[in-house]
KOLLUMVEX-632753 format. One line per field, with one value per residue (C-alpha): chain; residue number from 1; x, y, z. Coordinates in pm, 1 decimal. Example, Ala and Ser with C-alpha at 12.3 -4.5 7.8 and 13.67 -1.06 7.14 Angstrom:
BEGIN
cadena: c(A|A)
num: c(1|2)
c1: c(1230.0|1367.0)
c2: c(-450.0|-106.0)
c3: c(780.0|714.0)
! end
This chain:
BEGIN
cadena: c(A|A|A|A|A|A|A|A|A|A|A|A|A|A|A|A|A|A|A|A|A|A|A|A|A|A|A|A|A|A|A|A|A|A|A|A|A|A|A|A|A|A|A|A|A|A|A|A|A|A|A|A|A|A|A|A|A|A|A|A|A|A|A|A|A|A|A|A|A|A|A|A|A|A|A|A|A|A|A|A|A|A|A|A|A|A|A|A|A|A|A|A|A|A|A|A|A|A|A|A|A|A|A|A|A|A|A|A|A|A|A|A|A|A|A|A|A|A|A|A|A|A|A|A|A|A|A|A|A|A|A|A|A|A|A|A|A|A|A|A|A|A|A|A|A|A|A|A|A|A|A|A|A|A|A|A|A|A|A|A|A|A|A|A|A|A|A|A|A|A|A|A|A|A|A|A|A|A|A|A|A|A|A|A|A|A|A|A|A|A|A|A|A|A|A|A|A|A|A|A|A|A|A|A|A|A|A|A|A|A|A|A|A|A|A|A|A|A|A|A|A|A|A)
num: c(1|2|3|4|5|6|7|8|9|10|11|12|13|14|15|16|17|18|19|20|21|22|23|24|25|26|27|28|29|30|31|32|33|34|35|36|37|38|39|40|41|42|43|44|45|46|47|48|49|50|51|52|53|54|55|56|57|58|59|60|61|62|63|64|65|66|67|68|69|70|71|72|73|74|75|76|77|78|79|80|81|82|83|84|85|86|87|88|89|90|91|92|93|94|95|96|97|98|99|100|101|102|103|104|105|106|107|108|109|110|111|112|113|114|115|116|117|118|119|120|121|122|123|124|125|126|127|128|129|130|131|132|133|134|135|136|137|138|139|140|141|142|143|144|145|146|147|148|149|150|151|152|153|154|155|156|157|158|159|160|161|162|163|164|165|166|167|168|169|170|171|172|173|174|175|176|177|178|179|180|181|182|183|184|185|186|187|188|189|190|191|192|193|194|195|196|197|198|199|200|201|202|203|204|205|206|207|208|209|210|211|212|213|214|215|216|217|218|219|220|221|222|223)
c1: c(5004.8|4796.0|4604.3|4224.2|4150.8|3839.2|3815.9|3806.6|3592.4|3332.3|3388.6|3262.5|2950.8|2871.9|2893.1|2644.7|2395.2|2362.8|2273.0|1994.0|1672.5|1330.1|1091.5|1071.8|767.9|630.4|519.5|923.5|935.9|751.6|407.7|518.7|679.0|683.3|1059.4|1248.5|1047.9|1104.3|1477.6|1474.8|1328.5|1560.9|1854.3|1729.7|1647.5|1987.5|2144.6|1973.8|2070.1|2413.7|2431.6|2249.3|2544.7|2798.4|2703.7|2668.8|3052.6|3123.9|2985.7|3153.9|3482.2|3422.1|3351.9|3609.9|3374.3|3601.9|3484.9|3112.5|3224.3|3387.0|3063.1|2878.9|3133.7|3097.2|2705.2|2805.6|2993.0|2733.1|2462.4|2732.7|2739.0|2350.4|2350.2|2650.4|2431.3|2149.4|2313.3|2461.2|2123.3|2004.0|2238.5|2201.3|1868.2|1917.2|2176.8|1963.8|1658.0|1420.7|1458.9|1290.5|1637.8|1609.6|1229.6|1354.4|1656.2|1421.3|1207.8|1495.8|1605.3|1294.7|1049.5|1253.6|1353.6|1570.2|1310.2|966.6|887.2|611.3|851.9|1091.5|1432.7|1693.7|1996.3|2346.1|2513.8|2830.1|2728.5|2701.7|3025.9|3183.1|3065.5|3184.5|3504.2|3574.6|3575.2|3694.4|3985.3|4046.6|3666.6|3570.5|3914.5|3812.8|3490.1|3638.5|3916.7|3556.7|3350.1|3669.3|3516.1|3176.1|3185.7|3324.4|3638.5|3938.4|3964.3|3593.3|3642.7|3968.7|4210.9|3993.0|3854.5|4153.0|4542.2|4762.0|5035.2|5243.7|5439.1|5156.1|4952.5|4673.9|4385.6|4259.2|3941.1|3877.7|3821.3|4138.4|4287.4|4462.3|4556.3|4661.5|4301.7|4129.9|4342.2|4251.2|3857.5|3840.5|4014.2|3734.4|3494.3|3602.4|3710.9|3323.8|3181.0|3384.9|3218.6|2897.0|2901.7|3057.2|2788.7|2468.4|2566.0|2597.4|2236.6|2044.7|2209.5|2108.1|1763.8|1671.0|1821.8|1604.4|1263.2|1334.1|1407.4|1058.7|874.3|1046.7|911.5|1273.2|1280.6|1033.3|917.7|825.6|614.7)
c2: c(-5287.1|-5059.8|-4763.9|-4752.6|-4411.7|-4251.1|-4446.5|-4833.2|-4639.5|-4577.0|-4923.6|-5014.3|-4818.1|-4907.3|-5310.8|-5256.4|-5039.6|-5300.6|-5540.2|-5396.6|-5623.4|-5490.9|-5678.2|-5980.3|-6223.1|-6334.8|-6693.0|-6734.3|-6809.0|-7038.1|-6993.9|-7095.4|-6763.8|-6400.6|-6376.6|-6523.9|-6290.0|-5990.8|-6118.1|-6071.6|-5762.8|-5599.5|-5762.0|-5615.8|-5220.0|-5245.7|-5317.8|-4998.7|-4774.2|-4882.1|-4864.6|-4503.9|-4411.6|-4529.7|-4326.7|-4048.7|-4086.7|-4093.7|-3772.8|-3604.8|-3714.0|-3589.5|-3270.3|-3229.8|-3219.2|-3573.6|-3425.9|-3484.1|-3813.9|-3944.2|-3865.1|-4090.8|-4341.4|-4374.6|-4430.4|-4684.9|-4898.1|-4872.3|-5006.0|-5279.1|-5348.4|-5372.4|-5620.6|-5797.5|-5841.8|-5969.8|-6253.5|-6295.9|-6358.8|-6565.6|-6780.2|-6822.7|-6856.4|-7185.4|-7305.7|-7261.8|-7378.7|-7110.0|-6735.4|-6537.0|-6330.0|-6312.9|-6190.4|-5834.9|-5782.5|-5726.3|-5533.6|-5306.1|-5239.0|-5238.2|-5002.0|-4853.6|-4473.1|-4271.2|-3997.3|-4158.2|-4293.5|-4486.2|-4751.1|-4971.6|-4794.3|-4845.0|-5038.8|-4893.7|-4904.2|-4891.2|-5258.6|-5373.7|-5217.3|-5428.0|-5747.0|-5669.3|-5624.2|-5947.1|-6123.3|-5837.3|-5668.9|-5273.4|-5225.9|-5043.9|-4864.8|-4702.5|-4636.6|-4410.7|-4204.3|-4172.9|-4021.7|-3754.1|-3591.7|-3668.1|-3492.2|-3086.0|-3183.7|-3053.8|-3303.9|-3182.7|-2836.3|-2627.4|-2958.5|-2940.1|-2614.7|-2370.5|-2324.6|-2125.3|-1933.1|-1910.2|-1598.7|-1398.4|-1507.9|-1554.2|-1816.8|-1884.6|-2117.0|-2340.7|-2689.2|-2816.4|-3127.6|-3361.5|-3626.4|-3915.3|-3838.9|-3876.3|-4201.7|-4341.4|-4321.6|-4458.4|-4737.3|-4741.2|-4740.1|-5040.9|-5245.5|-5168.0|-5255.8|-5571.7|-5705.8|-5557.4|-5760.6|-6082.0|-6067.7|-6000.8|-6295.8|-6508.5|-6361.7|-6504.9|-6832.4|-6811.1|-6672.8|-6969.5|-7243.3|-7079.0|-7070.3|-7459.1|-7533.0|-7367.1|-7589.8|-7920.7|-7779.8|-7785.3|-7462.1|-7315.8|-6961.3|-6651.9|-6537.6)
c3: c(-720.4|-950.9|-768.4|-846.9|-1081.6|-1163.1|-1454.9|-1269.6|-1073.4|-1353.1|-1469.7|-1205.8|-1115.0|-1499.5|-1410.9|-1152.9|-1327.4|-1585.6|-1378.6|-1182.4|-1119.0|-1203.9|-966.6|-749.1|-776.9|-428.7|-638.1|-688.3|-291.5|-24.5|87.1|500.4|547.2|384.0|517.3|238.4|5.3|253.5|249.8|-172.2|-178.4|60.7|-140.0|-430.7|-285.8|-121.9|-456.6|-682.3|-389.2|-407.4|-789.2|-767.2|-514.3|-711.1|-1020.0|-791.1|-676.4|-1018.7|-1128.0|-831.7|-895.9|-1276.0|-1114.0|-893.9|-631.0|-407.8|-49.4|-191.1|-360.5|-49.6|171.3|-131.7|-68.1|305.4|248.9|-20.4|273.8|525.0|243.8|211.6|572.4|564.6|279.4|413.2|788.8|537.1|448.9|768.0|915.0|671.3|718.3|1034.5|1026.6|802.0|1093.1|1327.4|1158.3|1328.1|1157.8|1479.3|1462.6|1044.5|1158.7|1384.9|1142.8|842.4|1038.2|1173.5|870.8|616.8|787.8|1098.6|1124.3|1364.0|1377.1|1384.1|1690.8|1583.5|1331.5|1469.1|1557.0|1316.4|1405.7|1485.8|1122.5|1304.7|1493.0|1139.9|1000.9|1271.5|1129.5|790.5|964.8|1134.3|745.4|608.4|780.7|703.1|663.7|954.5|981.0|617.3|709.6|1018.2|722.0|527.5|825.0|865.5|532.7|649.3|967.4|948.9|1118.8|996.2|700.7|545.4|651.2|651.1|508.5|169.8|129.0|211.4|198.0|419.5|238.5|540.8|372.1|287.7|649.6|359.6|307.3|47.5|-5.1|-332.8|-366.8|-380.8|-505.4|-282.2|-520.1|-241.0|-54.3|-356.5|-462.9|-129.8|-96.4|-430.4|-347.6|-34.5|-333.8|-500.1|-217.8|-88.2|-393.4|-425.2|-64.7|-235.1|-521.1|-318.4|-48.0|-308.7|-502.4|-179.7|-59.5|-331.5|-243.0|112.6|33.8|-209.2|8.1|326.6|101.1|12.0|403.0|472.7|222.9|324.0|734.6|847.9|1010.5|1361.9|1195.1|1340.3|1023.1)
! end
């Protein structure tokens, strides 16, 4: 098996960022409901963030800079998990025929905050990192290695910015390289931005097949 480099890395972020949508028309979608439309749009913010991040991990990596890259990387898989939850729900919504469910997800996510009290309070990212999981296995356990760079533990703090010269009784403090770390979290990267790409393509699916359901009156809406 070939380990991901830098360069599949940039390949990557460079796929994405060429396929960015510009706008969304509300005429593309039913009149019965603003949630398919709701649905799109948050499809298509989730997808500019993620291509922003992933140009971001780039750049870091160029740098030399892989504890900031990896951070970059963890907020690239919780994005995923967010899109990945989106399609979840609206699918279900269509099994269900009734999208009340569809209806608190986008407003959890859309307009909610952790600081405001006055929006909605935003969900648990880790609730949604667990769903990801159950299809696709390793995804929350990577998540966790990420959040060890995240968080000052000893990976982000004294495992990446010093080196003990056990002779000398002598640290000294640099940024420096830890080649199988690095080989790892950009394999996070891609694998993240594989679901990514799997579950946006699947969302516009779901979202178009939802709108239709609306117009033929086949679903009880909350909207």
């Amino acid at each position: 098996m070939i380990e991901p480099t830098i360069d599949h890395a940039r390949q990557a972020a460079g796929v994405f960022r060429t396929r960015l949508p510009r706008f969304v028309h509300a005429k593309s979608f039913t009149l019965k409901s603003k949630n398919p439309f709701k649905a799109m749009v948050l499809r298509e913010a989730l997808i500019h963030r993620l291509s922003s991040l992933a140009d971001g991990v780039v750049s870091e990596f160029d740098a030399g800079r892989w504890v900031s890259a990896s951070i970059l990387v963890r907020a690239i898989v919780e994005s995923t998990a967010v899109l990945y939850s989106l399609e979840l729900q609206v699918s279900n919504a269509l099994k269900a025929l009734k999208d009340d469910a569809l209806t608190q997800f986008l407003r959890d996510t859309m307009v909610s905050s952790r600081s405001d009290p006055k929006l909605p309070k935003a969900i648990n990212v880790l609730t949604l990192i667990d769903k990801v999981d159950k299809q696709f296995n390793g995804f929350r356990s990577g998540y966790d290695d990420l959040c060890e760079y995240a968080h000052p533990n000893w990976c982000g703090v004294l495992g990446s910015f010093s080196e003990l010269n056990r002779e000398t009784i002598t640290v000294s403090f640099s940024t420096f390289a830890h080649p199988s770390a690095t080989t790892a979290n950009i394999s996070a990267f891609m694998g993240a931005l594989t679901v990514a790409q799997y579950v946006y393509n699947k969302c516009e699916e779901s979202i178009s097949l939802l709108s239709e359901a609306f117009d033929r009156g086949n679903i009880l809406y909350a909207t």
